[in-house]
C-alpha positions in Angstrom: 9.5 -35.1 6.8 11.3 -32.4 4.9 9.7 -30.4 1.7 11.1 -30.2 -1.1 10.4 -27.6 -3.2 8.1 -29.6 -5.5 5.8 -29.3 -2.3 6.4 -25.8 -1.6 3.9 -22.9 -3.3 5.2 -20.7 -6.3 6.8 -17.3 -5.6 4.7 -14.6 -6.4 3.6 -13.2 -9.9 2.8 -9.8 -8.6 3.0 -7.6 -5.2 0.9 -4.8 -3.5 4.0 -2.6 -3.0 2.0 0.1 -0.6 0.8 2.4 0.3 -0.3 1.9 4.0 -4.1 3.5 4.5 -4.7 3.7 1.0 -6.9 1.0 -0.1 -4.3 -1.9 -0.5 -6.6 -4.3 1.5 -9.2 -4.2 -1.1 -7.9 -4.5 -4.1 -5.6 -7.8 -2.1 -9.1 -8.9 -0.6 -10.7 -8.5 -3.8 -8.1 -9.8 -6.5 -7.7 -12.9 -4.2 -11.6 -13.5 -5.5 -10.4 -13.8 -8.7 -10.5 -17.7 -10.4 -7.3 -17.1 -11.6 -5.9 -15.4 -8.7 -4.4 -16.5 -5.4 -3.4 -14.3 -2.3 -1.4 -14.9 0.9 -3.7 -13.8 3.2 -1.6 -11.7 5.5 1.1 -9.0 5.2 4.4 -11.1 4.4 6.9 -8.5 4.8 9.7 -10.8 3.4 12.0 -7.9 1.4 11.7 -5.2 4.2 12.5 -7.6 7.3 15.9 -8.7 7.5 15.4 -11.7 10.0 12.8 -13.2 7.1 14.5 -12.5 4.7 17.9 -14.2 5.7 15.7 -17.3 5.8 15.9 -17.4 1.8 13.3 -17.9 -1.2 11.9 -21.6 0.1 10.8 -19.7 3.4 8.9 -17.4 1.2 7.3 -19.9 -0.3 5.8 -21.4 2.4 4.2 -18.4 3.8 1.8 -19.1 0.3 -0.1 -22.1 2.1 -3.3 -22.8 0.7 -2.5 -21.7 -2.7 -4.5 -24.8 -5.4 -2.9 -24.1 -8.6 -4.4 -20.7 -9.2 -1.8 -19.3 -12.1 -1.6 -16.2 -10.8 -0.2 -15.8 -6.9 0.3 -12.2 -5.1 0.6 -10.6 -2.2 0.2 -7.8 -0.1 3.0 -5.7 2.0 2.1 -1.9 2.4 5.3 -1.3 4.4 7.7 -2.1 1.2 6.8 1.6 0.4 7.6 3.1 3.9 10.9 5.2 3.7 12.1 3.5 7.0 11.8 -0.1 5.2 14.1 1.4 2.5 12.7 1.0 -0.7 15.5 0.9 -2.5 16.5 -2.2 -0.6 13.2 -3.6 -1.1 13.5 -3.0 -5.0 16.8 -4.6 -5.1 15.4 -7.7 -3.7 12.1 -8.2 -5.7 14.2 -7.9 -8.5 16.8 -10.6 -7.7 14.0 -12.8 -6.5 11.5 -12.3 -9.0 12.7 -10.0 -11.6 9.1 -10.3 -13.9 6.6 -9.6 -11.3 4.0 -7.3 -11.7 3.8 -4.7 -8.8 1.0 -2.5 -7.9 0.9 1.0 -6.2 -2.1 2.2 -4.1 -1.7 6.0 -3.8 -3.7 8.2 -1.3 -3.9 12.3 -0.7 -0.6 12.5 1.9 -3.1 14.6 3.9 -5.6 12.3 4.0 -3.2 9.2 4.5 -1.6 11.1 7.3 -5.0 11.3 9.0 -5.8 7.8 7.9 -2.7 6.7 9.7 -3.0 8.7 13.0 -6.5 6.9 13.6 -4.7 3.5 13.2 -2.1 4.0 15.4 -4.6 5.3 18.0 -6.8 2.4 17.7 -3.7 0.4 18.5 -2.7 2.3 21.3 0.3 3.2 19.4 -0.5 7.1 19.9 -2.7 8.6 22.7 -6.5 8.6 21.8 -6.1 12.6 23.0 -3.0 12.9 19.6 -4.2 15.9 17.3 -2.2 15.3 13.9 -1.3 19.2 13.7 0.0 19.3 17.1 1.8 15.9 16.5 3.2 17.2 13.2 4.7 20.6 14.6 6.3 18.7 17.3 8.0 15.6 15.4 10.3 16.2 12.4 9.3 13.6 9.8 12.3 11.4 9.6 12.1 11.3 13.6 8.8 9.8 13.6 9.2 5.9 13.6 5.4 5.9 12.8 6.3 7.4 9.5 2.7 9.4 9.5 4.2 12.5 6.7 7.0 9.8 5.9 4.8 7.5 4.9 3.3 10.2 2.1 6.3 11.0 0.4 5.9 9.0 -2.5 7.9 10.4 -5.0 11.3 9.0 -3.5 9.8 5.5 -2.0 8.4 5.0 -5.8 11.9 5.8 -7.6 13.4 2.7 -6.7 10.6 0.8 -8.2 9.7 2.8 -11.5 13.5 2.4 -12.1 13.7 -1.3 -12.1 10.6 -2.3 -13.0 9.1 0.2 -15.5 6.1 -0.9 -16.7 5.8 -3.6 -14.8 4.6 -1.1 -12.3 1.3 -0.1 -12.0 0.2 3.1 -10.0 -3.9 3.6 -9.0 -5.0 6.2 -6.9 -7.4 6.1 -3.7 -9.5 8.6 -5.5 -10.0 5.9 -8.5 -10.5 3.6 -6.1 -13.6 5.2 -4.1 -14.9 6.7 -7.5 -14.6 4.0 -10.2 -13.8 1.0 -7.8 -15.1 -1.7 -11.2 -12.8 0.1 -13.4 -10.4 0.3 -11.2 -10.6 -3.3 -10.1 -10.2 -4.3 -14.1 -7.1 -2.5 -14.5 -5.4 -4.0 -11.6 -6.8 -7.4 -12.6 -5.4 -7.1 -16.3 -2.0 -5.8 -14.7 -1.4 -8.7 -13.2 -2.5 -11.3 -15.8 -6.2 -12.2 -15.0 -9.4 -11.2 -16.9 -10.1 -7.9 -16.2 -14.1 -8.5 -17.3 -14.4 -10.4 -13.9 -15.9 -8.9 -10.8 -16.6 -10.1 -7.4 -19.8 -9.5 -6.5 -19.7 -6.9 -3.7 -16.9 -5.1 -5.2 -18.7 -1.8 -5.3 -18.9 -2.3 -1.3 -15.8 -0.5 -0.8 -14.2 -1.1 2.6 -11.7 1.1 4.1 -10.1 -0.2 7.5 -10.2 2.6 9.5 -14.0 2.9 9.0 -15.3 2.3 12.8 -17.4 -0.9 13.8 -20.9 -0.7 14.8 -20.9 0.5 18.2 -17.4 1.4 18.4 -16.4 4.7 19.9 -15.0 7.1 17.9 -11.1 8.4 17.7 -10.1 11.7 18.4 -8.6 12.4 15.2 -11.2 11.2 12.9 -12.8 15.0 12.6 -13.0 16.9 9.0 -9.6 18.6 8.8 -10.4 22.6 8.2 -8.8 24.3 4.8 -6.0 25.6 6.5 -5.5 22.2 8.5 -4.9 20.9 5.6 -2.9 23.3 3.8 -0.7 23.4 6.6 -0.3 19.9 6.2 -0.1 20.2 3.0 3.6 21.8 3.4 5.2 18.6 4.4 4.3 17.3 1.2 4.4 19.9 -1.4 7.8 19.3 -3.0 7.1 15.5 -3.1 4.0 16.1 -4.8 5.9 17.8 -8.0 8.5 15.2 -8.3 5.5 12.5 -7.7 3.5 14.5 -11.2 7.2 14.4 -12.9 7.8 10.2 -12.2 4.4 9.1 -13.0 3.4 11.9 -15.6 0.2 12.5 -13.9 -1.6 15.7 -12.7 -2.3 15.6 -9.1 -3.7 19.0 -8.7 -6.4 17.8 -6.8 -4.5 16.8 -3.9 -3.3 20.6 -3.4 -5.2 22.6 -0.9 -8.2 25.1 -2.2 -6.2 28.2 -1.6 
């Protein structure tokens, strides 16, 4: 029997643009706890991945099973952010598909994101478990590195696309606000997108992070404080992005510079 699209889920009313490692599973995860709120459950990737994408709007849909009338649907794609995913692209494509969706913006120290991300790829034996980030770093020249570990940082030019478009339909939280004021935090997001920012899930305040290791599992290489001048050589890759990221979003993001 063939659907129709009375039988298919509605497209989304808001998106988790990115970015990867920087707390975009729990606000998804928690949102979807909402009354009022319904979440695909994994990472769709439908406007960065051309083979899903060619298989149109109904296909997208679908991938929204389980949805029960909840009047607010969303979902979660870190990689829409990812410079290798082009953004732009990605932009372009929300905004023909669903030009009044609310997006959200996760935003984590580059440094700390960088480190965030070299732990995942180990654990999925993507990268040695031996790979120090400063070594790998020197060696690969960011637009080289299919991983996209500094890539991945530089906000400023895989927001554009999206500030452009979408204004303030956009909202941008930081992993700081996030780990500090995760209720507050939580409400803003929840108000973004349409639903009753006075509601809270229960554990919220149990904020998870994915990288944080199970009981009993081993450790990674590269989870190990990062020294000052770790980090401030680090730091480099991102410095320029950094400025232009305080110029688009009118935010001071001094705390994310190295203590000299």
């Amino acid at each position: 029997m063939t659907s129709t699209d009375d039988d298919l889920p509605p497209l989304p009313t808001f998106i988790i643009v990115g970015a990867q490692k920087s707390a975009t599973r729990w606000l998804r995860e928690n949102l979807s706890l909402h009354p009022s709120v319904f979440t695909a459950q994994e990472e769709l990737s439908y406007f960065d991945n051309e083979r899903r994408w060619a298989l149109g709007p109904e296909f997208y849909r679908s991938q929204f099973a389980g949805w029960d009338g909840e009047p607010i649907v969303g979902e979660s794609t870190p990689g829409y952010l990812m410079p290798r995913n082009q953004p732009e692209v990605v932009a372009l494509r929300i905004a023909e598909t669903v030009p009044d969706v609310r997006l959200l913006a996760v935003l984590r120290d580059p440094v700390d994101r960088a480190q965030s991300a070299l732990i995942h790829h180990i654990r999925y034996g993507r990268l040695r478990p031996s790979t120090d980030l400063i070594e790998f770093t020197r060696a690969h020249e960011p637009e080289a590195d299919r991983l996209g570990l500094v890539a991945g940082g530089r906000y400023a030019a895989a927001l554009d696309p999206f500030v452009r478009r979408f204004g303030d339909q956009l909202l941008v939280l930081l992993h700081d606000e996030v780990r500090d004021e995760p209720a507050a935090t939580y409400g803003r997001a929840a108000a973004h997108v349409g639903a009753d920012g006075d509601f809270a899930p229960p554990e919220l305040e149990e904020v998870r992070f994915s990288n944080r290791a199970s009981a009993g599992e081993a450790p990674v290489a590269g989870d190990r404080p990062l020294s000052t001048a770790e980090r401030a050589e680090l730091f480099h890759w991102f410095r320029d992005d950094v400025a232009r990221l305080e110029d688009l979003l009118g935010r001071d993001l001094s705390a994310w510079r190295p203590a000299a």
